[in-house]
Backbone bond lengths (Angstrom), bond angles and torsions (degrees), N, CA, C in turn:
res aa  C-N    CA-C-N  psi(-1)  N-CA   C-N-CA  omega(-1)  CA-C   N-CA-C  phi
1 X - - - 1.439 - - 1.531 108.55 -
2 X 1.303 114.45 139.61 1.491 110.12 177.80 1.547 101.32 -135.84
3 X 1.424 99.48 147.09 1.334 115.59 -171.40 2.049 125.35 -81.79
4 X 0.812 120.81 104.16 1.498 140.69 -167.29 1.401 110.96 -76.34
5 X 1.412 123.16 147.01 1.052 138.20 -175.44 1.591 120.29 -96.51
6 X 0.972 146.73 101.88 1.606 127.69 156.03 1.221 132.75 -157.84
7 X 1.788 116.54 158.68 1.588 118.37 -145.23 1.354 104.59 -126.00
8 X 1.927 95.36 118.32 1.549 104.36 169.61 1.536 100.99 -47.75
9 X 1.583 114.06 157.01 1.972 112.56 137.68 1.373 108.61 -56.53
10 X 1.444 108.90 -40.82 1.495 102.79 -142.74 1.623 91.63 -102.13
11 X 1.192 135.66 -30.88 1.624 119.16 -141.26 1.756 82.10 -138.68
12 X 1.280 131.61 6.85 1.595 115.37 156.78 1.896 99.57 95.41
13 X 1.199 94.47 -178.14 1.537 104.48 175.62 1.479 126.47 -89.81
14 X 1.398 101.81 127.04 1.560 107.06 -177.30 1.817 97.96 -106.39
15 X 1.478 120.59 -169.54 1.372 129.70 155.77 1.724 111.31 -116.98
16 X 0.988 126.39 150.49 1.646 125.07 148.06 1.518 108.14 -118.07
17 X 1.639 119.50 162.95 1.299 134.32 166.41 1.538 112.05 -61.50
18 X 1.138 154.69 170.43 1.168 147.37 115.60 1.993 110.07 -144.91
19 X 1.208 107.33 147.79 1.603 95.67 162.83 1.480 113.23 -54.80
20 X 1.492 87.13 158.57 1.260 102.88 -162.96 2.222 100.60 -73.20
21 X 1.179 111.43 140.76 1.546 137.97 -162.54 1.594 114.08 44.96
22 X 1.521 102.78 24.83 1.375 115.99 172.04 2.015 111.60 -98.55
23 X 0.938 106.08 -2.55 1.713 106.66 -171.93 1.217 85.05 -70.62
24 X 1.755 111.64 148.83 1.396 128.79 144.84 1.532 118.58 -56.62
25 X 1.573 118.48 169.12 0.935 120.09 -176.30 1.874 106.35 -85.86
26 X 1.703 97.07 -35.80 1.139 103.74 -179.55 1.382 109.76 -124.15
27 X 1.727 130.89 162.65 1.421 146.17 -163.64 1.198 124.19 -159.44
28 X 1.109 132.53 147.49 1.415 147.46 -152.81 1.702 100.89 -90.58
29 X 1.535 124.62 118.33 1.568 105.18 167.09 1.118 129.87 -79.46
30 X 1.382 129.22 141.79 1.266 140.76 -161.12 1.630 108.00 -55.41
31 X 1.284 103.14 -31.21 1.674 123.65 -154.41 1.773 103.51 -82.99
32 X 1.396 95.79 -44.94 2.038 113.92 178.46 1.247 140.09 -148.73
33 X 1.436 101.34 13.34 1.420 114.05 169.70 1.453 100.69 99.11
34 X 1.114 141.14 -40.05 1.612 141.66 -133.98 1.072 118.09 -58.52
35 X 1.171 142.26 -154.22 1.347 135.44 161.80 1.759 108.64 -118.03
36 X 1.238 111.33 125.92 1.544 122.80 -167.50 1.615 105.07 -106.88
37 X 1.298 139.49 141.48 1.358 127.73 159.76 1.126 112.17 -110.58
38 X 1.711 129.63 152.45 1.463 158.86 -158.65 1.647 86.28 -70.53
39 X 1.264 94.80 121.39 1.751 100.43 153.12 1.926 116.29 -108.86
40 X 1.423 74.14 150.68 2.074 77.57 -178.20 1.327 82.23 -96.28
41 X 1.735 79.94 131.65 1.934 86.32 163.51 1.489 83.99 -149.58
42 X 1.812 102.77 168.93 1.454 125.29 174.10 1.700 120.17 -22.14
43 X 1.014 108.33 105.43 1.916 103.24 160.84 1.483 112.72 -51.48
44 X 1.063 122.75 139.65 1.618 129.96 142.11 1.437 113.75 -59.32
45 X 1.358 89.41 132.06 1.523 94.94 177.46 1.688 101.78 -156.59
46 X 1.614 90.63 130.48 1.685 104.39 -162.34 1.421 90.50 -117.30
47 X 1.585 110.69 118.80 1.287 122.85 135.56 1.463 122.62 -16.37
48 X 1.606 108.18 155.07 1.859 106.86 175.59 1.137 97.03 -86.11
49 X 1.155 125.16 -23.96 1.725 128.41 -175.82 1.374 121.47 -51.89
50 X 1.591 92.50 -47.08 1.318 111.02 174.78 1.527 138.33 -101.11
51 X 1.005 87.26 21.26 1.646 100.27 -164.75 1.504 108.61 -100.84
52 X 1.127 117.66 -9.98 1.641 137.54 175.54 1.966 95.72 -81.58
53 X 1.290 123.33 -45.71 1.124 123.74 -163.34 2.003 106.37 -89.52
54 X 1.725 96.23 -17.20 1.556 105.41 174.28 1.905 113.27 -69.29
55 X 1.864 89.63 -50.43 1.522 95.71 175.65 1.474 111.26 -73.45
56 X 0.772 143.71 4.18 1.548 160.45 159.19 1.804 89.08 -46.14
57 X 1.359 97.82 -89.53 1.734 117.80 -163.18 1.124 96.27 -60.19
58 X 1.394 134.23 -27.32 1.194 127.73 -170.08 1.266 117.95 -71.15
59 X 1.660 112.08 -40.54 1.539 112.81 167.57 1.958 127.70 -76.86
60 X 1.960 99.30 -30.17 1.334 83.98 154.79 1.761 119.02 -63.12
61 X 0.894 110.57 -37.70 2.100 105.76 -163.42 1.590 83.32 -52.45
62 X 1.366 134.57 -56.78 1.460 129.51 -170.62 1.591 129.37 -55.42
63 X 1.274 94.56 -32.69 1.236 96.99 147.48 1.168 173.89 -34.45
64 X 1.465 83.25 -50.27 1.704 114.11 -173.27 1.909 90.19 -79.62
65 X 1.127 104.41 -33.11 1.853 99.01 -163.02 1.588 107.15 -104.88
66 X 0.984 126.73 -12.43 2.145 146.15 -160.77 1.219 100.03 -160.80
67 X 1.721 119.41 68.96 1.479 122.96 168.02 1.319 117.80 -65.32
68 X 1.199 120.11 140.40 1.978 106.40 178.00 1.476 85.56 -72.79
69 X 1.657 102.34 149.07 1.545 109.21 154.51 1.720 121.46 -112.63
70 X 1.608 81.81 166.27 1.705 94.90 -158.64 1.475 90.18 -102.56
71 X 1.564 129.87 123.41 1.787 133.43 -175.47 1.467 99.68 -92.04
72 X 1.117 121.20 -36.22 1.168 131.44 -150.11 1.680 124.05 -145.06
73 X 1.414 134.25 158.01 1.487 128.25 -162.63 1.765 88.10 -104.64
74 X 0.918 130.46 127.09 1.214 135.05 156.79 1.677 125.24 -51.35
75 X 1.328 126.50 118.83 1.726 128.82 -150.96 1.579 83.23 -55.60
76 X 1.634 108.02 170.38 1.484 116.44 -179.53 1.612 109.33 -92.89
77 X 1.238 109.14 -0.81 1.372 94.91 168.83 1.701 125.80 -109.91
78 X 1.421 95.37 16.89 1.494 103.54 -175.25 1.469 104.95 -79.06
79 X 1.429 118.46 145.93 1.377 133.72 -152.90 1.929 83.73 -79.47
80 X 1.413 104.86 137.91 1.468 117.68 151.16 1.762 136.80 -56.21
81 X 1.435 127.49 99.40 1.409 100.25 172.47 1.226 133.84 -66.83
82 X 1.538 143.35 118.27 0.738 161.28 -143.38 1.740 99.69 -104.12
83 X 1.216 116.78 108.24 1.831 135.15 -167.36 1.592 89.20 -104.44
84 X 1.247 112.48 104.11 1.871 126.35 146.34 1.270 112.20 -43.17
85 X 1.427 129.48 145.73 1.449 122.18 168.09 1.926 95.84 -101.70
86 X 1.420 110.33 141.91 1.763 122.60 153.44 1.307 102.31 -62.03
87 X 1.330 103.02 149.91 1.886 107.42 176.86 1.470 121.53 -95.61
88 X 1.819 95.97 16.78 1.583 108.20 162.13 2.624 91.15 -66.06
89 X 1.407 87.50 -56.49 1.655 105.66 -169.69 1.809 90.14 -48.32
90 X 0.913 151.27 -22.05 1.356 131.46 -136.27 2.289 90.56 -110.01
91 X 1.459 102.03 -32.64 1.162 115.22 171.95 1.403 111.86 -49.34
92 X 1.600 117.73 -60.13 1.327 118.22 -170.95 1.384 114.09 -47.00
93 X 1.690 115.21 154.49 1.663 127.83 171.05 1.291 105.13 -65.97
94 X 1.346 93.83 150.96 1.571 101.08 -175.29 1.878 104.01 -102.96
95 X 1.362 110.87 149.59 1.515 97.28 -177.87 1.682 104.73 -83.57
């Protein structure tokens, strides 16, 4: 799904979803019905550098709303996985 651009006259710019080269040209505003047209604006475009630190946020934001759940306590002698930090992580303040 990729995210679309378009501008009430009256009530400003909203986004809608659509597949990607599936958006209409034109869309209904959320705010009054009207008819809004698609603006081209800038793509996102993520670096490889950064794209480790994008899917980062990407799995907290998922989180917060589609938590994985835990069924069960893991036995006490099962080995720990051990999570490396990226040295994007090593930057952040520490509390």
């Amino acid at each position: 799904m990729t995210l679309y651009e378009y501008t009430c006259h009256t009530h400003g710019a909203f986004e809608s979803m659509h597949r990607l080269g599936e958006a209409p040209p034109d869309a209904s505003c959320p705010v009054c019905g009207g008819t809004a047209r698609r603006v081209i604006s800038a793509p996102v475009v993520i670096s490889a550098r950064r794209a480790a630190l994008f899917s980062a946020v990407e799995r907290s934001e998922k989180s917060r709303h589609d938590p994985e759940l835990v069924t069960s306590i893991p036995p006490s002698g099962a080995p720990r996985r051990q999570v490396s930090m990226t040295p994007e992580l090593w930057k952040l303040p520490r509390p």
